[in-house]
N, C-alpha and C positions, 0 to 999 in steps of 0.2 A: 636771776630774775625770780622775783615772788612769786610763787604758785596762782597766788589771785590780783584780778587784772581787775575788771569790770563788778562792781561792787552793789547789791541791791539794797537798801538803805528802809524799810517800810517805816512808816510814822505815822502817828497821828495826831504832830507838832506842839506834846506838851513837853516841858521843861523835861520831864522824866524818858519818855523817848527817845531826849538828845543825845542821851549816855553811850547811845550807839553810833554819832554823829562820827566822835572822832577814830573809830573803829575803823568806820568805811570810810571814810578822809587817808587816812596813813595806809590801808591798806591800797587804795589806787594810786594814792602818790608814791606808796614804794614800788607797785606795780606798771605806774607808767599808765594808769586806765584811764575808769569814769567811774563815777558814779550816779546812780538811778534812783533819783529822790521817786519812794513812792506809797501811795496814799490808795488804800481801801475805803470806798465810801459807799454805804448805803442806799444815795440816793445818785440817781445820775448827773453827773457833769461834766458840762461842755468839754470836747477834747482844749479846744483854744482859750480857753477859762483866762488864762493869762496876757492874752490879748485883745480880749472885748473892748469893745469900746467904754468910756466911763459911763454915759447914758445910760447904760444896760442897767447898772447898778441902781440908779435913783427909785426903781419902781420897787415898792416895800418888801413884795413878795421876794425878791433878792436881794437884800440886805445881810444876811446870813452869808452868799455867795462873797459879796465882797469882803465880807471879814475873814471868808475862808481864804480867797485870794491874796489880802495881804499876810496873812500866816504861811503863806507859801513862798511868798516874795520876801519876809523877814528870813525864813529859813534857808534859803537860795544865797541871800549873802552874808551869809555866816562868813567871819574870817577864813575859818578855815577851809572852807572850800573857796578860797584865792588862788588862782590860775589853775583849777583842777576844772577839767570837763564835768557839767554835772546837769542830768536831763532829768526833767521833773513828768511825773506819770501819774497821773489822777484815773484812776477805775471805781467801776462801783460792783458788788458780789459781796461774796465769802473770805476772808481775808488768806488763808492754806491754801484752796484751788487757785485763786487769783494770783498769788506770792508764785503759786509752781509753775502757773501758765506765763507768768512777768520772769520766769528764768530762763527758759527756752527761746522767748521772743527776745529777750535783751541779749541771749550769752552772755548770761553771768555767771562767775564764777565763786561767790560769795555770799551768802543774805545775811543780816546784822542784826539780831534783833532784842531786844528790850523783853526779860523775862517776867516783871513784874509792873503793876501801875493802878491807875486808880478810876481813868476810865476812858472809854474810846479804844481806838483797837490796843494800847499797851494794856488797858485791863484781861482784853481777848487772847491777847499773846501771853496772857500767864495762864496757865493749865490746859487743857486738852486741846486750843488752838495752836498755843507753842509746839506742842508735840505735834500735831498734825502735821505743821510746815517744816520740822524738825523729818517728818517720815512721807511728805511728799516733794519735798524738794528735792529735784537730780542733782544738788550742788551741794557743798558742805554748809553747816549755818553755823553762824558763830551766837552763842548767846547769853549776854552780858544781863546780871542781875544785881544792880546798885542797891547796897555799898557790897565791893568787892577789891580784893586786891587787881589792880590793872594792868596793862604793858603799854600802855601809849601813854606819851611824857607829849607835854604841850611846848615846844622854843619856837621864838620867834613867829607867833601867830600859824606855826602850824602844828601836826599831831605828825609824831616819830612811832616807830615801833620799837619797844625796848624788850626784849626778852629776855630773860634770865636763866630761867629756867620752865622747860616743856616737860609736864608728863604724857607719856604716852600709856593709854590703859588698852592691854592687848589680850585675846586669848587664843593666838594664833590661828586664828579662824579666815573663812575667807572675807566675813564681813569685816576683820581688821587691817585687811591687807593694806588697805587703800589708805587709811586713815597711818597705818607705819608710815607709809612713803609721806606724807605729806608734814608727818612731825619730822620726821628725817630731813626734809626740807626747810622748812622752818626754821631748825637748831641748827641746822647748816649755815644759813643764812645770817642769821644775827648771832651767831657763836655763844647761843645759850648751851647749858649743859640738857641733855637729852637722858631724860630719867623713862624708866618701862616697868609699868606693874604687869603684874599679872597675879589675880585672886582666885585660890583653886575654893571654891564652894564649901562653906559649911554644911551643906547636902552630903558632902563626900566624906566628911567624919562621921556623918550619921550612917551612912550606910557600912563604913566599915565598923563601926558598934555594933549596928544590927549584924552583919556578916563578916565576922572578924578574921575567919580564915580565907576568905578572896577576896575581902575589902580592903584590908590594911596594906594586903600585896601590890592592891593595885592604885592605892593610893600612893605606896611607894615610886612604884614606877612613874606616877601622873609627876610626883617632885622629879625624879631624876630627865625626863623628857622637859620637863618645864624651865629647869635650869640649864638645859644644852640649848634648848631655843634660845634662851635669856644672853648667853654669849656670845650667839651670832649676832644681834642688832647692835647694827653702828650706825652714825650719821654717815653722810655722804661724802665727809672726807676721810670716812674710814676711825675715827673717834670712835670707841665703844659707847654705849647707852649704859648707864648706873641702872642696875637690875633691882626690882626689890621683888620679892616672892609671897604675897600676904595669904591668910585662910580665915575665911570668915565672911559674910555677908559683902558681896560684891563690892555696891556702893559705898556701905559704909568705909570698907578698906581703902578706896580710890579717894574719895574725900578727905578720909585722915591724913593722910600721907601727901594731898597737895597743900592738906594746915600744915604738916611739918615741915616739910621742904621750902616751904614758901613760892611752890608753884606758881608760875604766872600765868601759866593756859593748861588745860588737861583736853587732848584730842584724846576721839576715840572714836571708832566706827559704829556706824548704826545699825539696829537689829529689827527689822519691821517685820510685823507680821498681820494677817489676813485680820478683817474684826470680827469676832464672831455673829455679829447682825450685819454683817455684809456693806460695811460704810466703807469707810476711811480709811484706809491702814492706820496702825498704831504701832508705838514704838513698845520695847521690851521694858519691865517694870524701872530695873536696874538704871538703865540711862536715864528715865525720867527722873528717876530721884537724885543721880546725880547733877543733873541739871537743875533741879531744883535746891540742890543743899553744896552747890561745889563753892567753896574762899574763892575761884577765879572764874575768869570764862572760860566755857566749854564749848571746843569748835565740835563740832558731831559732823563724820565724814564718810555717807551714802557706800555702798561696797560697789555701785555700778559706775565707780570714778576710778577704778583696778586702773593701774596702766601695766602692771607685767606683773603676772602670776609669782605667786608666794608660796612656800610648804603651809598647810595650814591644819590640816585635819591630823587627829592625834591615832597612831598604828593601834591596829588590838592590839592588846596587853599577851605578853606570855601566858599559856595556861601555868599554873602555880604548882 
């Protein structure tokens, strides 16, 4: 069974939006779910929108309603969503709190979203709102930034999941735990190969420059711990994971490496932290820039989705 069941779908029903359509289509149909067409809007609207009577429509002041109405109704019977469960949810708010509050009320286990666009909420969901729902969502988010390499192949009027190959970007930490298990899952499932970075910091050459007699030592050690980790991750049937070991600016390394591989997805667990004007939480630099500069979609996978404790934190170092 695929790890995701019940699929959240946010739109704001332009062509470019759609990218994410067949994401969450193959996801519940390999899941067996539903998915939750669902729409942030600024102004309020009727929960029954969809089933007003036509009357409503004629008086001018709601002419805008019925054009929204039928772009909801176009969008509903997309092929692809042919005998998939699929429940349509119109709010009005902030598009992050309202995505976070629509995960807890649906139980979903998935949100899909459109990283880039040109306006309405896919302009909103490029930059600091992406990342918002990227760091407040309790569920993993997948998010797909057209043109990209893909993994869902379109036969027979529906959308498959093809994977090839997953990287997994880990730094053994607890916030990767969750996001391992679920690439584990994944490459188990569609018998992609299971690749694992792991970037030790070019922070960490600089300090062992500046302090060459306890830096270098324990830079040494950081590679010898890093590649014992590296050969215990296998998939679920016990396959090892293709290890790479890179050094040098986080993202940039995790991005090269899914252009050379030809990565079809890069998970990786998310790093939130408090804002310092006391809003929103915010994601760590590193993940936004890969999310912003990744060849594939990048699922981002919460650390409060653990389901059984990992080794994560790295031993002090020997004194030298």
């Amino acid at each position: 069974m695929f790890p995701f069941r019940n699929i959240l779908l946010p739109t704001d029903f332009t062509t470019h939006a759609r990218a994410a359509l067949k994401y969450a289509a193959a996801f519940a149909r390999n899941g067996g779910g539903r998915v939750v067409l669902f729409s942030v809007q600024s102004a309020k609207i009727s929960e029954n929108l969809l089933t007003l009577p036509q009357r409503v429509f004629a008086e001018q002041e709601n002419a805008w309603l019925l054009q929204f109405r039928d772009e909801v109704n176009e969008l509903l019977s997309d092929p692809l969503f042919a005998r998939l469960e699929v429940e349509p949810v119109i709010v009005n708010g902030e598009p992050a709190s309202e995505i976070a509050r629509a995960v807890r009320n649906f139980d979903i286990d998935l949100v899909t979203v459109v990283t880039h666009g040109r306006k309405g909420l896919s302009r909103a969901l490029w930059g600091s709102t992406a990342e918002e729902i990227i760091a407040e969502a309790p569920c993993p988010v997948l998010t797909i930034r057209p043109p990209q390499r893909d993994f869902v192949n379109q036969r027979a009027g529906q959308s498959e999941i093809h994977l090839n190959r997953v990287l997994l970007a880990t730094n053994f930490r607890p916030s990767s735990a969750a996001a391992t298990l679920v690439a584990n899952q994944l490459a188990h499932q569609t018998g992609a190969e299971l690749h694992a970075v792991y970037v030790i910091g070019d922070y960490i050459e600089q300090i062992s420059m500046m302090f060459p007699e306890g830096g270098f030592n324990a830079l040494s050690h950081l590679r010898k711990y890093v590649q014992e980790k590296m050969a215990l991750l296998r998939r679920e049937d016990g396959a090892p994971a293709i290890p790479h070991i890179a050094e040098g600016r986080p993202y940039e390394e995790i991005v090269s490496l899914a252009a050379e591989k030809d990565a079809d997805l890069i998970v990786m667990g998310t790093n939130v932290h408090a804002s310092l004007f006391g809003g929103t939480p915010v994601l760590g630099a590193e993940i936004e820039r890969v999310v912003r500069n990744a060849p594939c979609p990048v699922l981002c996978v919460p650390a409060n989705k653990v389901l059984t404790p990992l080794p994560a934190r790295l031993s002090p170092l020997p004194q030298a």
